[in-house]
C-alpha positions in Angstrom: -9.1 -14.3 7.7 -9.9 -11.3 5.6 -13.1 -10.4 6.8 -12.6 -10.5 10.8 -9.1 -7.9 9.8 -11.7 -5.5 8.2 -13.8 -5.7 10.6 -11.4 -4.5 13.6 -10.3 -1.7 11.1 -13.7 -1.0 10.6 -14.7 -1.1 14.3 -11.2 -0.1 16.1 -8.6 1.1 14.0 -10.2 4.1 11.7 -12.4 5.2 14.5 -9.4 5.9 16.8 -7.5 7.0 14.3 -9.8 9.3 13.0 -10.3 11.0 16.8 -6.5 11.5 16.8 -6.2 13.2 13.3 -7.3 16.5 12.6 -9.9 16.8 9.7 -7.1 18.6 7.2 -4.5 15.9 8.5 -6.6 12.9 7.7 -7.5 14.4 4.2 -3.6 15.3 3.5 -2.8 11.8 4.6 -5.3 10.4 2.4 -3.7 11.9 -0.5 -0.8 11.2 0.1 -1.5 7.6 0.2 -3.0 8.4 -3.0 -0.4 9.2 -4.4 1.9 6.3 -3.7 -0.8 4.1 -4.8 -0.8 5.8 -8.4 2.8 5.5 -8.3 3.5 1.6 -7.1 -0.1 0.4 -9.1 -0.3 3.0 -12.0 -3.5 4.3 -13.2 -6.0 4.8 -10.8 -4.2 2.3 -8.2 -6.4 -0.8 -8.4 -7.9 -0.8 -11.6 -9.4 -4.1 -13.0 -7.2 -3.5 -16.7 -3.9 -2.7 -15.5 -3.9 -5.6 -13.0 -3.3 -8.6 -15.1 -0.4 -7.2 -17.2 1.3 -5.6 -13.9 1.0 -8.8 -11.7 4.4 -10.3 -12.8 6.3 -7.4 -12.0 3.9 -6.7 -8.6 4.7 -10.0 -7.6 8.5 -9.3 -8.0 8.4 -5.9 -6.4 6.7 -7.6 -3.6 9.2 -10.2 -3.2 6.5 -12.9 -3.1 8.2 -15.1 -6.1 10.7 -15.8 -2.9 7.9 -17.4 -1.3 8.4 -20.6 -3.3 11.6 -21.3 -1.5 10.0 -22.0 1.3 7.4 -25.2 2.3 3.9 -24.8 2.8 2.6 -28.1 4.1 0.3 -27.9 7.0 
């Protein structure tokens, strides 16, 4: 499932995207995003040490942990 989502990002999404946005505009935004990736993930956003000690508290700020309330059978 993960793949075939990159690959229309890859393909689609960032290529329009990118013909919309002005050079200055898509560097801005990408700082910005940045940013709020610092913040929420701490560090340098997805680094492999943080990770395991954060994933408690990612998984609360998430709000997956209310995902056990509900049945998965297929």
């Amino acid at each position: 499932m993960y793949e075939p989502h990159t690959a229309r990002e890859d393909t689609l999404v960032f290529p329009a995207f990118k013909k919309e946005v002005e050079p200055k505009g898509y560097d801005e935004l990408g700082d910005q995003f940045e940013d709020i990736e610092k913040r929420e993930f701490g560090g340098d956003g997805f680094d492999i040490e943080p990770v395991p000690s954060n994933v408690g508290k990612l998984v609360r700020r998430l709000a997956f942990a209310a995902l056990s309330r509900y049945s998965l059978t297929v």
